[in-house]
N, C-alpha and C positions, 0 to 999 in steps of 0.2 A: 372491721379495720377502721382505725380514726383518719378524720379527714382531717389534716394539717394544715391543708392549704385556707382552710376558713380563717385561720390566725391573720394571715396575711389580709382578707378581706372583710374582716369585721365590723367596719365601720358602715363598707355597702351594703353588707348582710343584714345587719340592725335596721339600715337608712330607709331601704327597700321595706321590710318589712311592715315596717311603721309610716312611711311616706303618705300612703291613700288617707291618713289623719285629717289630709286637706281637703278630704272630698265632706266633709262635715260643714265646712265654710262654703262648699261653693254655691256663688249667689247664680250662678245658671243655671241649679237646680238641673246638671246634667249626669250627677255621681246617682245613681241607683244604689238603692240598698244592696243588689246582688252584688256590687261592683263593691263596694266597703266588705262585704263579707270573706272576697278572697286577703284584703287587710288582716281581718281579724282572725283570720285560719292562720296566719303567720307568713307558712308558703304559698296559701292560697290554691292547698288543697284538700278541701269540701269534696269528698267522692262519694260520702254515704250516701243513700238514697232513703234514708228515715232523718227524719226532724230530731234530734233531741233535743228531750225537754229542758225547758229553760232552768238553770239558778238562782235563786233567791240570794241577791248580789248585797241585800240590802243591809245586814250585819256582817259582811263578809272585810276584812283588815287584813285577811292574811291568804293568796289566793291559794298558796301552797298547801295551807293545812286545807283548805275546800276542796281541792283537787285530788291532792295527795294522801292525804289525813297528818301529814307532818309538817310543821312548821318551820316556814323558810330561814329562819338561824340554826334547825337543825343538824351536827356537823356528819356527814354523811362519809366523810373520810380524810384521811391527812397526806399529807405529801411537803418535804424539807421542814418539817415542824409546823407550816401552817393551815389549817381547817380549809378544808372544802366544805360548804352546805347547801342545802338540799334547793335551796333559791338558785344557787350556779350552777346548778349539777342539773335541774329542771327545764332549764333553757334550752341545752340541750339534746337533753332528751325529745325534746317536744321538736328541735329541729330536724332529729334525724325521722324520730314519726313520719311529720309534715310531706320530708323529701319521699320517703317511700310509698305513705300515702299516693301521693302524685305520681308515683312510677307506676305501683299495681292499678291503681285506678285508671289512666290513660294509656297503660299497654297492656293490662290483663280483662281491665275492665270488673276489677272485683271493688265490694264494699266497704269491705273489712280484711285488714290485715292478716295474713297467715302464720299467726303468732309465733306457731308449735313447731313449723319448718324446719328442718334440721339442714346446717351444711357444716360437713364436718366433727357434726355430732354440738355441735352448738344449734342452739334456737335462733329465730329470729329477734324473739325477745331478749334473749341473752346476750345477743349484738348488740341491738340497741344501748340496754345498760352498758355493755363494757366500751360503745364506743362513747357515750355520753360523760363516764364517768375518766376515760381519757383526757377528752377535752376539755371538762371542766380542772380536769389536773393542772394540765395546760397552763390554763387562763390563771392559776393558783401562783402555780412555778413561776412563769415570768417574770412579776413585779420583783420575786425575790432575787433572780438570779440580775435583771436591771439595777437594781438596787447594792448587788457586790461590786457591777463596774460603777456606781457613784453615779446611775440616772435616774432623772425626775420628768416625771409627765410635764410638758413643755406648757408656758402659760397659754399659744396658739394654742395649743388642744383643749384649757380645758375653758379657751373663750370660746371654741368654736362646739364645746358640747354644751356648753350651757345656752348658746345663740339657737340651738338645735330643738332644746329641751321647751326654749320660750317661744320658738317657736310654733311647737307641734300642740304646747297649751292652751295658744291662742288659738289654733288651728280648733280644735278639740273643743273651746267654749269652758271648759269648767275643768278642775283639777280630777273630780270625780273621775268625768269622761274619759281623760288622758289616763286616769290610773285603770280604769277597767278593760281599755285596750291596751297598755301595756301587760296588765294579767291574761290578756288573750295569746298573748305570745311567751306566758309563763316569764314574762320580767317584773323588775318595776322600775321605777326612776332610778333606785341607788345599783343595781344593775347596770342598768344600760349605761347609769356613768363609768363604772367601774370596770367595761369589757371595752366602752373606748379608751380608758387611761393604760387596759395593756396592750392593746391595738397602738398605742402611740409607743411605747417603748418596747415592744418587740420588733419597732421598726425600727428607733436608735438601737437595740441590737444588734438588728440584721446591719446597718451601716456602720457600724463597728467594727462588725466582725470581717464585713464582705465589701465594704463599699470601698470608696474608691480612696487610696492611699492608707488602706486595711490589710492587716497581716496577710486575711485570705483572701487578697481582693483578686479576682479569676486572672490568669496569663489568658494571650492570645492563644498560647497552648491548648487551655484548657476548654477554652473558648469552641475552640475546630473542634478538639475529640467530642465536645456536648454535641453541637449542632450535626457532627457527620457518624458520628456513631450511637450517641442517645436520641436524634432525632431522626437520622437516616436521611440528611439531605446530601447528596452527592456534590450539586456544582450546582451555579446560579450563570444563567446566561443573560443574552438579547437574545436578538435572532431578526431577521427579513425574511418573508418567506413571501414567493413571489410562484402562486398558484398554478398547477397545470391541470387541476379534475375543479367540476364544479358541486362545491362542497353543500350546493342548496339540492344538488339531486343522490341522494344516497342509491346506491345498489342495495336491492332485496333480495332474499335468498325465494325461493320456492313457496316459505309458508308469509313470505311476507314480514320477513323481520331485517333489519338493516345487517349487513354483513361488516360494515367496518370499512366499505371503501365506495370511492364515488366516482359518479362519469366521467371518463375522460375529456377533456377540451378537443377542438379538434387538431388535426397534426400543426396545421400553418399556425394556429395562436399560440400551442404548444412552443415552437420555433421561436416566436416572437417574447415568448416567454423568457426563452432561455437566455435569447441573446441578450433582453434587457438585464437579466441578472447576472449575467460575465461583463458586462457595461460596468455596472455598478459595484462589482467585485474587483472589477480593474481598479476603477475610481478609488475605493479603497485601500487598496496595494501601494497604489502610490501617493496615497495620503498623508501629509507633515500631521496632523491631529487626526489619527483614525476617530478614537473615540469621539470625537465633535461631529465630525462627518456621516458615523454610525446611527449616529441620533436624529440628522437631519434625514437622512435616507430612505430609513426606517418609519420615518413617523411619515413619508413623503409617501413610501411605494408598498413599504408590507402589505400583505393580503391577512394577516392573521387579524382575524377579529377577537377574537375567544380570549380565556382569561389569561394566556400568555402572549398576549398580541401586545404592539404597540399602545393603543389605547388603553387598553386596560391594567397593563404592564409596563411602565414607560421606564420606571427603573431596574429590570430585567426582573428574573423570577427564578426561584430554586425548584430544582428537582429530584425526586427520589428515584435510585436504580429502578429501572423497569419501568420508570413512568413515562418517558417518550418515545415515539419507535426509535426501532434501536437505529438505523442510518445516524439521525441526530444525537442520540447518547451515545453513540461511541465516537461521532467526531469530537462532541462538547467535552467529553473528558481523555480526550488526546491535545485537547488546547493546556495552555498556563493563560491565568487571569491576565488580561490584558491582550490576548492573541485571537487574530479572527480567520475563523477557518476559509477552507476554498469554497469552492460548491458544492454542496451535499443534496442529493439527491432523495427524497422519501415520497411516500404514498401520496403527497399531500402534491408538491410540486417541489421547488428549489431555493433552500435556505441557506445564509450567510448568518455566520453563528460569530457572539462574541461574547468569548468567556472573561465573566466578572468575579472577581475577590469575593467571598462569602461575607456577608455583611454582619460583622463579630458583634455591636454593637445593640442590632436589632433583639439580638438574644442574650444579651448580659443580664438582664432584670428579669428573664424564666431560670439563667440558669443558677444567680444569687438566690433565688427562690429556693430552686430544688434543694440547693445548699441548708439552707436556713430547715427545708424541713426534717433534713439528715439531722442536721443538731440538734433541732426540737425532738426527734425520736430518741437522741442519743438522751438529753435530758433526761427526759422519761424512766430510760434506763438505768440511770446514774440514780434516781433518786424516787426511791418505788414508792405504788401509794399505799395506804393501810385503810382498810376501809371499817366500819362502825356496823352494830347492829341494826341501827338506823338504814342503813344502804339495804341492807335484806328486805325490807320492809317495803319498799315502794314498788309496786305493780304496773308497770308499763300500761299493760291493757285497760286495769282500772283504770291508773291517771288520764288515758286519754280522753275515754268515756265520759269522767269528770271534767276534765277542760273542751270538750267539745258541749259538753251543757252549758259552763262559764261562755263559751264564745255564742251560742245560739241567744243569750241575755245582752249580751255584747250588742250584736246584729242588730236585732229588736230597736236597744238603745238609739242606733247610729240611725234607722233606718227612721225610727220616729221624728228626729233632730232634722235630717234628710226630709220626712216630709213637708215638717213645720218651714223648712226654709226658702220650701221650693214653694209654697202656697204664701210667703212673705214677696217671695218675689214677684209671682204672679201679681199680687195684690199693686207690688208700688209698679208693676208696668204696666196696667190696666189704673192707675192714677195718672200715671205720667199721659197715657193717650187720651183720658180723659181732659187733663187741663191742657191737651194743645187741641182737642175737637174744639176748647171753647174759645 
């Protein structure tokens, strides 16, 4: 199944990936070879446990046909009339790899991928391709569909890709260096311009379509049924809670495992307890600015430490049915936003509950998201791809094989430049202490 949501973060997904470029410069000589090599994995995930052997980088111009045996203008399939090829469609492939790598490797603890896996009668291999060759559709479709509403990659984007580019050059020392890691993540320069320029106008689409003063820009309607029925948040409170067990001593059951509830106080602080929290519930009641007063109270006398406490909560917190005891969830949603309950009594000791407005705002930009990726599927659908002989031809497992020899050549590279810099350095601070001995 393609992941949509990368559309949206393309810019971090490339930034990341390539960012450690800097550890080539660094004069503290504290970037390890091992530390550039999760760089040059892309995901910076390395699981195998055999070395492959390095590539012969040294006539190599096209890293696609070394990898792949096909060369990166190869058109690999079509979609609205214009060519997908094997240079976009390799990208990511190599990303969905990468991610799975890193899944079987740190939670199965395997080497090598399970190619032949069948779910649903598809392979894992067969995934791969059809989600890679989705996304590369994707990144296809875009520009064109930008392009009928009358958008252009904004000149901010393509100063801030080109500031990017000279920077990671310099970073890198030599155009060489920067293109053999960019081949380690199956890019190249014209690439990685070319997936920020639709990363910038699939965002003037999305605020087109969805943003604010946009045909489809969300109601508060739409707003609540996201948050309380796609999200399952019930209600966002306060709360004081004004302890009667002491929550440092847990009760254990027999085999020695916490039951869920804690020692009681004893009766007279118990007392002292209560009365201070009907003190402070008064106070409330007859307060001209409850909510002002709630804040000072709260932040003054709560005993909640935890991540719905005061402290840590100071602008209330949402909850999912069944998440609080129920004493508290069934007062909190017998309130309306702005109403604070009486005394509520739970396991814990004595809360004063105040129910707040869902905060529609915090979730406008997951749920123009979610929106955005419905349309992006809809595209898809609206405008199928046709794929090329050339697409049958490329072997998941092979390529990888092939580009994990390119990134072991990679390493080497990084890790040689890495030691020459940190024995540069050594050098001029073992000068420097020399001419102040004298």
């Amino acid at each position: 199944m393609m992941n949509f949501t990368r559309l949206g973060a393309l810019s971090l997904s490339i930034v990341l990936a390539l960012s450690t470029l800097s550890g080539c410069q660094n004069q503290e000589g504290s970037t390890s070879s091992s530390s550039n090599s999760s760089s040059v994995s892309g995901s910076g995930s390395d699981t195998s446990t055999t070395t492959p052997a390095p590539m012969d980088l040294t006539n190599v111009t096209d890293p696609y046909l070394a990898t792949a045996g096909v060369s990166g203008d190869t058109v690999i399939a079509t979609i609205d009339g214009s060519d997908i090829t094997v240079a976009q469609y390799l990208y990511w492939l190599t990303y969905g790899i990468d991610s799975a790598m890193q899944y079987y490797g740190a939670m199965m603890g395997l080497t090598d991928l399970p190619w032949d896996t069948e779910s649903d009668g598809v392979t894992l291999e067969e995934t791969f391709k059809k989600s890679a060759l989705d996304t590369a559709a994707l990144y296809t479709l875009i520009p064109n569909i930008a392009a009928r509403e009358g958008l252009t990659v904004s000149e901010d984007t393509m100063s801030k890709i080109q500031s990017v580019l000279d920077t990671m050059l310099a970073d890198a020392g030599s155009q060489e260096l920067l293109d053999h890691m960019l081949w380690s993540s199956a890019l190249t320069s014209d690439n990685y311009i070319s997936m920020f320029q639709t990363n910038d106008l699939n965002y003037q689409l999305k605020e087109v379509m969805f943003g604010e003063n946009a045909p489809n820009a969300p109601t508060e309607e739409q707003l609540t049924n996201y948050i309380t029925n796609d999200l399952g948040i019930a209600y966002r409170v306060k709360h004081i809670l004004i302890k009667t067990v002491d929550t440092n001593s847990p009760i254990l059951d027999e085999e020695g495992n916490a039951t869920g509830e804690y020692t009681p106080l004893d009766e007279a602080t118990v007392a002292e307890k209560k009365a201070l929290a009907e003190d402070l519930l008064l106070q409330l009641q007859s307060a001209t600015d409850k909510e002002t007063l709630f804040d000072e109270l709260m932040n003054q006398y709560s005993e909640d430490t935890d991540s719905t406490g005061a402290v840590n909560s100071p602008d209330g917190y949402e909850a999912q049915l069944g998440q609080m005891v129920a004493p508290f969830e069934e007062a909190s949603l017998a309130l309306q936003p702005g109403e604070i309950s009486g005394l509520v009594e739970s396991a814990f000791g004595y809360h004063i509950i105040l129910r707040l407005p869902l905060d529609l705002e915090a979730y406008r930009d997951s749920y123009i998201a979610k929106q955005m990726e419905q349309q992006q599927t809809q595209w898809l659908e609206e405008y199928p791809i046709e794929t090329t002989e050339a697409y049958e031809t490329i072997d998941p497992s092979d390529f990888y094989s092939q580009l994990s020899s390119l990134r072991a050549t990679v390493e080497t590279e990084v890790a040689a430049i890495n030691e020459t810099q940190t024995g540069d350095s050594s050098q001029a601070e073992t000068g420097t202490t020399s001419s102040q001995s004298e």
